[in-house]
VOGU-3710 file (C-alpha; in Angstrom, 3 decimals, decimal comma):
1> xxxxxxxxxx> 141,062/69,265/263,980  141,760/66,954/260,463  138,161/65,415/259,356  138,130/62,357/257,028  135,243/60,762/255,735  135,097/57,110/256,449  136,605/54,967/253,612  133,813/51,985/252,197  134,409/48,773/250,636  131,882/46,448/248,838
11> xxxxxxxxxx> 132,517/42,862/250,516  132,082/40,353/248,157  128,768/38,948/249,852  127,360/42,321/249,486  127,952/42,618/245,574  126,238/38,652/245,380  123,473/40,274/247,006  123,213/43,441/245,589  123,845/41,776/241,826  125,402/42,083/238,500
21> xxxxxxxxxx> 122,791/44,164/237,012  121,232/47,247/238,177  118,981/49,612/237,109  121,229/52,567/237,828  124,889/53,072/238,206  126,369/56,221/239,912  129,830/56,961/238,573  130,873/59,956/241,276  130,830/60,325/245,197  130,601/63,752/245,505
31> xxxxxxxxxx> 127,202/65,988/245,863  125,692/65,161/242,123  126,560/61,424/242,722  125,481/61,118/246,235  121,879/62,950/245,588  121,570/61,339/242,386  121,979/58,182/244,463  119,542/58,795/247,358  116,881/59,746/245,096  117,053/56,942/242,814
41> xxxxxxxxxx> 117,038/54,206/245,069  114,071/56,798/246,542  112,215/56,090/243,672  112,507/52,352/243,910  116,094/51,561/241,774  118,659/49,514/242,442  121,491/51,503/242,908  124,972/51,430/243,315  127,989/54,614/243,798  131,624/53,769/241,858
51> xxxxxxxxxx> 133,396/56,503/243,438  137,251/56,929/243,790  136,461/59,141/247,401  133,455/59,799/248,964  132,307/63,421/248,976  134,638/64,596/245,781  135,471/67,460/246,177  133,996/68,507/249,510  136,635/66,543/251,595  139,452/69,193/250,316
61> xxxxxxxxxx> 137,435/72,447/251,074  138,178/74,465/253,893  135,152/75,648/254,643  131,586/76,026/253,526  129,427/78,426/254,415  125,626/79,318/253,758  124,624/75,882/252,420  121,120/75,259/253,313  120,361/74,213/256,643  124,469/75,014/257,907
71> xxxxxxxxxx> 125,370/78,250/258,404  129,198/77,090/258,271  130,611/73,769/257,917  133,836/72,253/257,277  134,063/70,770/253,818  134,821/66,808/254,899  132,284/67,283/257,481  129,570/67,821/255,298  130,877/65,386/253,156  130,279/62,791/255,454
81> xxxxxxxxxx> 126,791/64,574/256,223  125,892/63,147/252,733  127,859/59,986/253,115  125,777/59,390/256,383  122,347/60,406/254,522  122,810/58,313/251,461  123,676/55,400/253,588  120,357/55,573/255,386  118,537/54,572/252,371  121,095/51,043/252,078
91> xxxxxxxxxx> 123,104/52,143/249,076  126,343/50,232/248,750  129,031/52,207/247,767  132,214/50,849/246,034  135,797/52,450/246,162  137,386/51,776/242,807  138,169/53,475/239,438  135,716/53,460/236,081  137,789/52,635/233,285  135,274/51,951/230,834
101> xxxxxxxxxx> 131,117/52,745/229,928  130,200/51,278/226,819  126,374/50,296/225,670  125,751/46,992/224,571  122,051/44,980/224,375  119,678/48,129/225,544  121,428/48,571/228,751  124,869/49,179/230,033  128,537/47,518/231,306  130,728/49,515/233,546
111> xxxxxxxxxx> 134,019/48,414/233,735  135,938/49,210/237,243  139,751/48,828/237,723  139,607/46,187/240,535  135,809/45,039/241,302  135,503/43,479/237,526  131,681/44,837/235,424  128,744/45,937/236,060  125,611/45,640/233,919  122,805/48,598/234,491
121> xxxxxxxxxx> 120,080/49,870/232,672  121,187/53,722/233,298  124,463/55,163/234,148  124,895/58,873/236,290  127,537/60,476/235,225  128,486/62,464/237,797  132,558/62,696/238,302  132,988/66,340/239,520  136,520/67,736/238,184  139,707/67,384/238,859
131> xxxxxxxxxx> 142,306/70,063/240,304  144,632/71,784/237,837  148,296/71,497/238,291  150,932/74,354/237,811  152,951/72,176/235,612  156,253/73,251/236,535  159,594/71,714/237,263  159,589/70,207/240,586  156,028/70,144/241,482  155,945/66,006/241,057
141> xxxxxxxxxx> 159,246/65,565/242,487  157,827/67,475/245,822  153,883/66,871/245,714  152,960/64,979/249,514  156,589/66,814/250,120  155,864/70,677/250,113  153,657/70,761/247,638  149,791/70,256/248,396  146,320/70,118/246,495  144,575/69,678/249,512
151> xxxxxxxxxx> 144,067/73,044/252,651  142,478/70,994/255,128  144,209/68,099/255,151  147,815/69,473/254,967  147,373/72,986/256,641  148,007/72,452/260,286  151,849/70,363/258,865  152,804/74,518/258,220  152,753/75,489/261,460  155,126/78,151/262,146
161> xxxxxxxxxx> 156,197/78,019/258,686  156,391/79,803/255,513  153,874/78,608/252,834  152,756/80,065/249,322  149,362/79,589/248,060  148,822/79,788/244,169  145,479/81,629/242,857  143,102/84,108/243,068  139,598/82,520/243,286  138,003/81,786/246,633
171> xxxxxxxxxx> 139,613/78,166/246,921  142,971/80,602/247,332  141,463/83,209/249,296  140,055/80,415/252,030  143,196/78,499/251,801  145,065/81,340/252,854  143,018/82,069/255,719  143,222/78,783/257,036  147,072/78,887/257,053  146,722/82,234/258,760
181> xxxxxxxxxx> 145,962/79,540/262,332  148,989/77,569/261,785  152,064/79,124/259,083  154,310/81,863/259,978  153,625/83,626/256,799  151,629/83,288/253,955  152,353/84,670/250,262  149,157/84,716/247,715  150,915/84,252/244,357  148,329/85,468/242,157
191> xxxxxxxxxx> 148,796/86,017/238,163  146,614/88,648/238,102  146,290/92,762/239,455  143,227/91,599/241,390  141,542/88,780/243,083  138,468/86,860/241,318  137,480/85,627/244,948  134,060/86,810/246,415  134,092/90,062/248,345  133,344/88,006/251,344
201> xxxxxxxxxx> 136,698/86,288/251,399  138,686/89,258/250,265  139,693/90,110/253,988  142,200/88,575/253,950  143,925/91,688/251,819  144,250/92,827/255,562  145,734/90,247/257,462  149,049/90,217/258,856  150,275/87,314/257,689  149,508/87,519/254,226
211> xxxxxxxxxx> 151,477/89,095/251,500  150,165/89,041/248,118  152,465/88,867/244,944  150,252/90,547/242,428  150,922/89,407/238,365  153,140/86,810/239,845  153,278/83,189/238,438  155,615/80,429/240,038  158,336/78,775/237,368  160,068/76,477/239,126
221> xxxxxxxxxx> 160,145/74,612/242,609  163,275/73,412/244,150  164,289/71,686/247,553  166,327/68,902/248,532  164,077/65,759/250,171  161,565/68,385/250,547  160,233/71,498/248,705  162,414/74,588/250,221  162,038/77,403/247,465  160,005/78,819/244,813
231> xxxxxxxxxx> 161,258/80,327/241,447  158,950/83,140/240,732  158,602/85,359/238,028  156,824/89,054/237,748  154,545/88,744/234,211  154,616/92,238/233,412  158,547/92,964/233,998  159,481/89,686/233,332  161,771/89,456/236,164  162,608/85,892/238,473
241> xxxxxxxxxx> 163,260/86,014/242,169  163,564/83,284/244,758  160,850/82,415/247,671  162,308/80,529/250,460  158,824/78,772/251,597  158,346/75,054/253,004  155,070/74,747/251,334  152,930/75,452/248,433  149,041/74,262/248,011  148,209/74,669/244,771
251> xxxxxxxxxx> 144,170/76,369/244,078  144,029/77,225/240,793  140,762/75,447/239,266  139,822/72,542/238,485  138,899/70,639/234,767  136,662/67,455/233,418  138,222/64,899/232,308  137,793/65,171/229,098  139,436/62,093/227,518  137,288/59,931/230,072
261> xxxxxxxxxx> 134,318/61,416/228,189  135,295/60,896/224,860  136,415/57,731/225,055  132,890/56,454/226,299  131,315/58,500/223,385  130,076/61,149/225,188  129,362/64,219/223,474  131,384/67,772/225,238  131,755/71,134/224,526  134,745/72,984/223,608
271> xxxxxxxxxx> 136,498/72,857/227,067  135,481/69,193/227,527  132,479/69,645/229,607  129,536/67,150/229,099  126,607/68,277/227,112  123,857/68,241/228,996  120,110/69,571/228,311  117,371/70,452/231,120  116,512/66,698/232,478  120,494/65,687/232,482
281> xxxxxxxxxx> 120,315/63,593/229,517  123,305/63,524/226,903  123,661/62,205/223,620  123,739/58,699/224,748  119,842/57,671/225,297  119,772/56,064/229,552  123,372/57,350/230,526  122,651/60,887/232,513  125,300/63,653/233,741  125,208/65,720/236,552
291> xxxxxxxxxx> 127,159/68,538/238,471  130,710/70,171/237,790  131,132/67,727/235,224  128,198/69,081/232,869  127,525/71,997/230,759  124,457/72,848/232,666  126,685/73,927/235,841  127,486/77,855/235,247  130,731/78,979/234,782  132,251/80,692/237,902
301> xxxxxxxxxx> 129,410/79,751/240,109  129,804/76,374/241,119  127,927/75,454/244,060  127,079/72,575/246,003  123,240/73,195/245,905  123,080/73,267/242,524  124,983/69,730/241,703  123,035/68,173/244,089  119,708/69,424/242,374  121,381/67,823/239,292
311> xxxxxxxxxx> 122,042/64,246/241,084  118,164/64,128/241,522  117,359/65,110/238,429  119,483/62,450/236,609  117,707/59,901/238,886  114,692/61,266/237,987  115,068/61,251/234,602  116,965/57,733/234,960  113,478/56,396/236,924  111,487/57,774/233,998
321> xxxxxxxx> 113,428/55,903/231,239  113,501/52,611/233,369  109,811/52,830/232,990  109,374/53,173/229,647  111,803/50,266/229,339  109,316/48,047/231,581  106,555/48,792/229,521  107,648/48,342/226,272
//
C-alpha cells in the first residue's frame, strides 16, 4: 500500500497569529528539523518548520527497521509518526522554499519563495541532503517517465516489469527487494566488485529475481514517450551493451547543498558539509545545524536516531542563546 504524509499549509490567519518574529526558525522537515522543532517550542520558543516536504528523506525509504521503539516501519509512515508528534505540541509548519538567511540587527530574516520573511532570533539549519543524479543522457528527458528517485512511491507502477536499480549501498539493496513484490526482474547495476550495503540486506544476492551487473555503470537512457532501454557499459573491459528495462530508480547517495550554504555564509568542509562543533553551533553566532546536513553526522552511518539527537540539541543550544539575549 503507497503512504504519503499529509501535505500542510500556513493560512494566512495562522502566520498573523503566530507572527513575524520568532525566536527560532526550523529550515528542514525531516528528523533533525522535526526534533529540533518539538524540543524548542518544549523549552518555551516560538517556533516555526520551513520545509519543502515533511519527513525529508523518510517519505522515500522503503523500509526502516530497528529504530527505537519500531521494530520495522515503512519510511513515510514514520514520517508522519513525527509529523503527528511535532504537531501535538502546536507547531505550524509551512510548505515553501528558503531562498535566503542573512543576519541583520542581532537576530535573523529568512526569506521563503512564496510566504514573503521571517524575522527570528535563531535559525536550525537542518535541510538533510539531496539525492545524487547519474547525470546521463536521457535521465531528465524520462525522470516521472521510467526513471525514479523515489522506491516506495513508484515501485508497485513495475509490476510485472523489468526495472534496473543503480547502486550498491543499502538504499539499492532495499530498493531491490521491494521490486522483488511487484517487477518481473530486477538488475542491480552496481560500479563496483562488491556491495557496500549492510550484511543484513545482502540477501538479496540470492533472490530469483535479481541479477546483479557487477563494475557496471549506466551511460545512456533511451525510450520513446517513456524510458525503454539502458546503455550500459562494463568499467573494467570497457565494453557497452543494451538493457531493455521499463524502469530505473536511481540510489546512489545523496549530497548538501553546498551553494545554499555558502551563499548564507556558512562555513563547510571540503565536500560542502556544514561545520558543526559538539552543541550544533557554526560559525555564524544563533544560526545552529543539525543532521545529514552537518559535519558532525559520520560518514557511512547515517541514521535517523542520530539526526534527531542533533534537532534537540540545536534547540537546546538555540534556548540557551535566547537567554543570554534576554538578559543582556
Amino acid at each position: 500500500m503507497k503512504l504519503f504524509v499529509r501535505r500542510i499549509t500556513l493560512s494566512e490567519d495562522v502566520v498573523e497569529k503566530l507572527g513575524r518574529f520568532l525566536d527560532t526558525v526550523v529550515v528542514g522537515g525531516g528528523p533533525a528539523g522535526l526534533a529540533a522543532a518539538m524540543y524548542a517550542t518544549r523549552f518555551g520558543l516560538s517556533t516555526l518548520v520551513i520545509t519543502q516536504e515533511v519527513g525529508g528523506q523518510l517519505t522515500k525509504a522503503v523500509l526502516i527497521e530497528d529504530y527505537m521503539g519500531f521494530q520495522s516501519i515503512q519510511g513515510p509512515e514514520l514520517a508522519k509518526v513525527f509529523e503527528d508528534h511535532v504537531r501535538k505540541y502546536g507547531v505550524p509548519i509551512l510548505l515553501d522554499v528558503v531562498e535566503d538567511i542573512r543576519r541583520e540587527d542581532n537576530s535573523f530574516v529568512v526569506r521563503t519563495r512564496d510566504s514573503g520573511d521571517f524575522r527570528s532570533a535563531t535559525v536550525i539549519i537542518a535541510v538533510g541532503e539531496r539525492r545524487r543524479r547519474l547525470g546521463v543522457p536521457g535521465e531528465e528527458m524520462f525522470n516521472a517517465k521510467g526513471v525514479s528517485y523515489c522506491a516506495p512511491c513508484d515501485a508497485p507502477l513495475f509490476r510485472g516489469k523489468a526495472v534496473a536499480v543503480v547502486g550498491g549501498g543499502d538504499a539499492a539493496a532495499q530498493a531491490a527487494l521491494l521490486l522483488t513484490e511487484y517487477a518481473s526482474k530486477i538488475y542491480l547495476i552496481h560500479r563496483r566488485d562488491k556491495l557496500r550495503a549492510q550484511p543484513h540486506y545482502q540477501k538479496l544476492l540470492r533472490h530469483r529475481k535479481i541479477e546483479i551487473l557487477w563494475n557496471t555503470i549506466v551511460k545512456e537512457l533511451r525510450g520513446d514517450n517513456a524510458l525503454r532501454e539502458a546503455v550500459i557499459e562494463d568499467v573494467k573491459t570497457g565494453e557497452k551493451r543494451v538493457l531493455q528495462i521499463d524502469g530505473i530508480l536511481v540510489e546512489i547517495g545523496a549530497e548538501p547543498p553546498a551553494e545554499f550554504f555558502k551563499k548564507i555564509g556558512l562555513e563547510t568542509t571540503e565536500d560542502g558539509y556544514v561545520k558543526v562543533n559538539e552543541a550544533m553551533e557554526t560559525n555564524i553566532p544563533g544560526l545552529y545545524a543539525a543532521g545529514d546536513c552537518t559535519s558532525a553526522m559520520p560518514r557511512g552511518f547515517k541514521q535517523i536516531q542520530i539526526a534527531a539527537a542533533h534537532g534537540a540539541i540545536a534547540a537546546y543550544s538555540a534556548y540557551n542563546y535566547i537567554l543570554k539575549l534576554r538578559s543582556a
